[in-house]
Each structure stands twice: as structure tokens, then as C-alpha cells.
N, C-alpha and C positions, 0 to 999 in steps of 0.2 A: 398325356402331359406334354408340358414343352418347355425344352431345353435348349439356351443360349449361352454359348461363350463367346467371348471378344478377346481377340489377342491383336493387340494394336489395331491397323487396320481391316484385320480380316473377322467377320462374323461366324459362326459356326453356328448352325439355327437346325432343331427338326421337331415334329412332330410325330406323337405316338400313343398309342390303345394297345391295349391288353387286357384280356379277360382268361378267366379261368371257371370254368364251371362244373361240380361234382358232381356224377349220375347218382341215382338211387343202388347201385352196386360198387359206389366209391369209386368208381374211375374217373379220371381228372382228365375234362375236355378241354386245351389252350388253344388261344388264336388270338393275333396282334397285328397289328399295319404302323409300319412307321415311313413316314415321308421325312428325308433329309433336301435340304439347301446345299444348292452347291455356292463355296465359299468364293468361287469362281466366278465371277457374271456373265462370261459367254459359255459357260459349261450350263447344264439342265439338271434338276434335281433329279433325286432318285424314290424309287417306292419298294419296299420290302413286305409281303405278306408272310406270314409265319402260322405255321398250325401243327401241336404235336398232345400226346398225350402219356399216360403211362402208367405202371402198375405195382403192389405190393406181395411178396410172394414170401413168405416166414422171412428171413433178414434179407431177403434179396428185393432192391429197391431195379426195376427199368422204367427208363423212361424214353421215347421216341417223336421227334418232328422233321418239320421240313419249311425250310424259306425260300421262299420266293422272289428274286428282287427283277425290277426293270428301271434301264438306264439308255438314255439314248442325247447322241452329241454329234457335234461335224466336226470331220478330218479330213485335212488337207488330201487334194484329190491324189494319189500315187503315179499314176500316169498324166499327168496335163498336155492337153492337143494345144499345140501355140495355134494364137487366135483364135481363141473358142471365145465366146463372148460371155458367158457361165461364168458364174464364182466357182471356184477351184475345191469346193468343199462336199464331200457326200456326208448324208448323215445316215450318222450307224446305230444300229437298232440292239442293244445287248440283254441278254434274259439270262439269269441262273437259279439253279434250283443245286440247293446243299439237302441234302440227310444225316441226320444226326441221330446216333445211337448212342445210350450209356445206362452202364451197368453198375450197381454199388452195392456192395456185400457189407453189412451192420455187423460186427463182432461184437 
């Protein structure tokens, strides 16, 4: 799908997929990718992949994933050599990975 808000002059835009697909033994395989805009114009978008799945066990509900995101931007250089002839910006390469774990007991 895709989703836009506008608040005044600022856009908020991203883009997203997600599937879910049930084996022959009821386990439920997820996986998704959403790409966000940065509302920013010198900022870079970002990308998020997602894959988890999970299980039924008499009232105990688990279920388990993991996202993936990468983001990458330029920051002002920390040390600048006076007279360098270079833009004063390196760009930063950032990766994270979350795990997600949860437990739900049905009464």
C-alpha cells in the first residue's frame, strides 16, 4: 500500500508489502518491506525488511520476528583540516536489526 500525509508544508510518503502465508501444519510464515521518504530533502529515505512467524500451543498464543532497516546520510565532517578543498561532509552508512518476541496466554 501507500500512505501519504501532508502537514502544511511537509510531506510524509512511504511505501509497503506484506504477506502472510499458512503452511500445511498451520504455521503462519510473515514478511514485508516498507520504504519510507524522508520528509527531509537533503536527508535519504529509508528501507525496512521484516520477517517473523509464529505458533498455537492449547491457550498459549507465540509469536516471533525480526526487521531489518537501512538508512544512510551525510554529516558534517567532526574534525575539518582548514583548507581542504572537500565538502566537509562524510556519509554514514546505518543498519539495525530489532527481535521481537511475544507471548499471549488466552483465558
Amino acid at each position: 500500500g501507500y500512505d501519504k500525509l501532508d502537514y502544511d508544508e511537509i510531506d510524509i510518503s512511504q511505501w509497503k508489502f506484506g504477506f502472510e502465508y499458512i503452511t500445511q501444519n498451520k504455521v503462519p510464515l510473515r514478511g514485508g518491506v516498507l520504504y519510507h521518504f524522508s520528509p527531509i530533502p537533503s536527508l535519504s529515505p529509508s528501507t525496512r525488511f521484516s520477517v517473523g512467524s509464529g505458533f498455537n500451543y492449547k491457550k498459549l498464543e507465540i509469536s516471533y520476528g525480526s526487521t531489518f532497516s537501512l538508512y544512510n546520510y551525510s554529516y558534517p565532517d567532526l574534525f575539518p583540516v582548514e583548507d581542504d578543498v572537500r565538502l566537509y561532509y562524510d556519509r554514514v552508512y546505518e543498519s539495525k536489526l530489532e527481535l521481537l518476541f511475544s507471548i499471549i496466554y488466552n483465558f
